[in-house]
N, C-alpha and C positions, 0 to 999 in steps of 0.2 A: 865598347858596347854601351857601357852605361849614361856615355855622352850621346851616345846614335838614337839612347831611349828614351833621351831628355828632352832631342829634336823632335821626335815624332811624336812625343805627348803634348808641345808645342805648335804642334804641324794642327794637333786636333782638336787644339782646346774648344774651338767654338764652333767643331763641324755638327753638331747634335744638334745646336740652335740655329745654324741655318737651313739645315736640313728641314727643321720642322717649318720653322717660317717661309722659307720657299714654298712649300706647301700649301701652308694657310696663306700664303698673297697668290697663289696661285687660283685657290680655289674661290675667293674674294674676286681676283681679277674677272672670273667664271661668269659671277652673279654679278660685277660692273658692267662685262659686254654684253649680257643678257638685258639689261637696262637702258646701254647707249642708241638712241635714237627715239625710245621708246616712249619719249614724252611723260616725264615724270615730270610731278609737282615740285615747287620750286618754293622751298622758303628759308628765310632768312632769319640768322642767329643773330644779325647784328646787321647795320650799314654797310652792304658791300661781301657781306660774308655770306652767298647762298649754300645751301644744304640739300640735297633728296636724298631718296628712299636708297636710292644706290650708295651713298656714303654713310648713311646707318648701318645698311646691311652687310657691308664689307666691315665694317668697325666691327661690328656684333661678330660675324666669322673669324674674323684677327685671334678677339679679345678673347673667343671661347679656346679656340684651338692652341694658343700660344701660353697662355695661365694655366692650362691643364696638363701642358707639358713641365712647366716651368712654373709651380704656384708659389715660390719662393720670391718668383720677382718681380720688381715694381712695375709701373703701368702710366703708362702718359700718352693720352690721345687724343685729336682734336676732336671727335666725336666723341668722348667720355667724359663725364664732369669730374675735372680733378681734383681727389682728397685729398692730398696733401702725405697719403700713404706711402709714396715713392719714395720719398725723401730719407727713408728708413732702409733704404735697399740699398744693396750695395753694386746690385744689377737691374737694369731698367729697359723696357721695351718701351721705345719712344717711337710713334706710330702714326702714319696718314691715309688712313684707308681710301680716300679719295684725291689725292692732290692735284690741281687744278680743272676743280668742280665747275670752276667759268667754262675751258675749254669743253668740258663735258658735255654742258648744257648744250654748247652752241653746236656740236658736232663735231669738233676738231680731236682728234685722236693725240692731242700731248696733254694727257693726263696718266695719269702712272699711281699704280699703292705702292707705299714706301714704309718701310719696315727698320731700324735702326735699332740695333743693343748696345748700350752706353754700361759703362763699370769703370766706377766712381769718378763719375762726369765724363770719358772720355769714348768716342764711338770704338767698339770691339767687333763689329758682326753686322754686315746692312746686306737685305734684299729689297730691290725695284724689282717691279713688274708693270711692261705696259698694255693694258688689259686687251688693247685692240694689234698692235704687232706680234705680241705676246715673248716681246724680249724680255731677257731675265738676267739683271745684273747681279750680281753680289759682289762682298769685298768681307776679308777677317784678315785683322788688322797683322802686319805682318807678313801677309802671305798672300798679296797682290787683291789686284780687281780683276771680274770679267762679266764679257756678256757673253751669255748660251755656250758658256765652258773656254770660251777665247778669251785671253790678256788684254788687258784695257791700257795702255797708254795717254797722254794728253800731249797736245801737241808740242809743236818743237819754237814756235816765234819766238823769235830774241825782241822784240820793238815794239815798245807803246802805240805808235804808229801802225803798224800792219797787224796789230791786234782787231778780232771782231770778237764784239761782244756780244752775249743772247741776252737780250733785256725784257724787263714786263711790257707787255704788249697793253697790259691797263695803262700803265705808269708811260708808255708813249701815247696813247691817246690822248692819254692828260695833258700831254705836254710839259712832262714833269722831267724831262731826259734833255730838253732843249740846250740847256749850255754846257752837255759837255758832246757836243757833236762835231765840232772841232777837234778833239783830243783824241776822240775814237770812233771805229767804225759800229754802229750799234745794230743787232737785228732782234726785231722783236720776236717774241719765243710766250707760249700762254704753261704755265707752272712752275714752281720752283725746282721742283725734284727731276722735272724736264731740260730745265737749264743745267742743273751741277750734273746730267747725264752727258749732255754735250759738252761739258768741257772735261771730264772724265776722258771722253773714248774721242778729244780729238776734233772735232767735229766744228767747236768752238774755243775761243783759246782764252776766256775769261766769262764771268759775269757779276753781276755788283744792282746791288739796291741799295739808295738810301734810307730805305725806310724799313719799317717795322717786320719781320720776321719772326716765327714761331718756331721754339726749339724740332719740333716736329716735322717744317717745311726742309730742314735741312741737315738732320741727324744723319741718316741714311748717306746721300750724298756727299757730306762732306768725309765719309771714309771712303767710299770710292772715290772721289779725287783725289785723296790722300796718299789711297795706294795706288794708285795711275800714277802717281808723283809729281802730282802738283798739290797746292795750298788752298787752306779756306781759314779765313779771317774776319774779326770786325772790319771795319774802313780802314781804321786808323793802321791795322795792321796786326792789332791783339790780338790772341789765344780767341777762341771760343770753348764755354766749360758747359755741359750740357747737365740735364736734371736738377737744376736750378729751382730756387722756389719762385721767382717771375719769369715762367719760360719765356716773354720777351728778347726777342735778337735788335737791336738797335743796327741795324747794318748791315751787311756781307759782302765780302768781296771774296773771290772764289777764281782763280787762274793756276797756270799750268807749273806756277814758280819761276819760271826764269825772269819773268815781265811783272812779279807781283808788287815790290817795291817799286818801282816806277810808276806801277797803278796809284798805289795808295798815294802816291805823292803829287801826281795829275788829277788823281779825282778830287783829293784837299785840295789846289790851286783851284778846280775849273769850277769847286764849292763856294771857295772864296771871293773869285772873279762875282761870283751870283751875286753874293751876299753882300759884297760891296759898291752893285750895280746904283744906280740913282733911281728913286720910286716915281713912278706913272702916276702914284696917288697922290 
């Protein structure tokens, strides 16, 4: 008995915090889809980094509804200017009220609010919501993923080769994906929370950036991959530890597990190939 009540106090640790956060992205999703189409203004926090009224206002419902539940715990979001107060917590709500505000903009329904609780660096508790399908994934750690109450799986490819990958859809325009299009099959995909969703539930059986990522864009995510039973890594292969004090991600690489070494070791070769190309200049 006393073992049976050690499992279910286990079963429930973190059913109270996703309860409420399903919730609060639910109701944030509410006031995204009341937004999308509607021609909001459009400005920018930085080079590349657009903002609207829709990703304030989903931050603001997050930040009210989940600190009120939980005033004990930290707070990291990319619409909130960060104090450095998190770093004191031993539980943190690591947040993207908006993620992929490009596709938002332009009409495309792969944007999604992503919700992630980390305790002491490590993802414990993530809910997505896609504000226009209105799926709703969660995952606590331990005790699998799902969307809309069904099990999440990732796929089953054993081969570098018959891998496809979801990649940025900015980062192919650029032409920034060109030399490893030999190694893998790539399709472009517009967010990041959108991406580690399809390879999560199957869909797609990796995805990987070289470049800069925010603890934020992949908190969430990367424990629903996790418990679908595949991996989420730097490039090289490392751990990722989240509530960092540079939330900076230098890299991600994010597949199903079985093909995840192989990755890491083609996408260094087909970096290398690059980098040791002869210069046009």
């Amino acid at each position: 008995m006393a073992a049976q009540r050690k499992r279910d106090v286990e079963t429930m640790r973190y059913e109270r915090e996703i309860e409420v956060a399903t919730n609060a992205a639910l109701e944030a999703a509410t006031e995204i889809r009341a937004h999308f189409g509607a021609g909001d203004t459009v400005e920018y926090k930085a080079l590349y980094e657009p903002v609207t009224a829709a990703d304030v206002l989903a931050d603001k419902i997050l930040r009210e509804r989940l600190l009120a539940a939980f005033p004990t715990y930290g707070w990291l979001s990319e619409e909130t200017q960060d104090d450095g107060g998190r770093l004191q917590s031993e539980r943190v709500w690591i947040v993207d009220p908006l993620d992929g505000t490009r596709e938002f903009i332009r009409g495309l329904p792969e944007f999604c609010v992503s919700v992630g609780l980390v305790e002491e660096g490590v993802p414990v508790a993530a809910v997505i919501v896609n504000p226009v399908t209105e799926e709703v994934w969660t995952a606590e750690r331990g005790q699998g993923a799902t969307i809309n109450g069904a099990f999440l799986r990732v796929s089953g490819c054993d081969s570098v080769a018959n891998t496809t990958s979801v990649v940025s859809r900015n980062e192919t325009r650029r032409g920034l994906l060109s030399h490893f299009e030999d190694i893998i099959s790539m399709k472009p995909l517009g967010g990041m929370v959108s991406k580690l969703v399809a390879v999560a539930d199957g869909s797609a059986d990796a995805t990987f950036t070289c470049y800069q990522r925010r603890e934020w864009d992949i908190a969430a995510g990367t424990l629903l991959i996790t418990e679908a039973g595949g991996v989420v890594t730097h490039l090289d292969g490392s751990a990722i530890h989240f509530n960092q004090s540079d939330t900076i991600v230098k890299g991600v690489l994010a597949s199903n597990g079985i093909i995840h070494h192989d990755l890491v070791t083609a996408i260094a070769r087909a970096q290398a190939s690059r980098d040791d190309a002869p210069s046009n200049g």
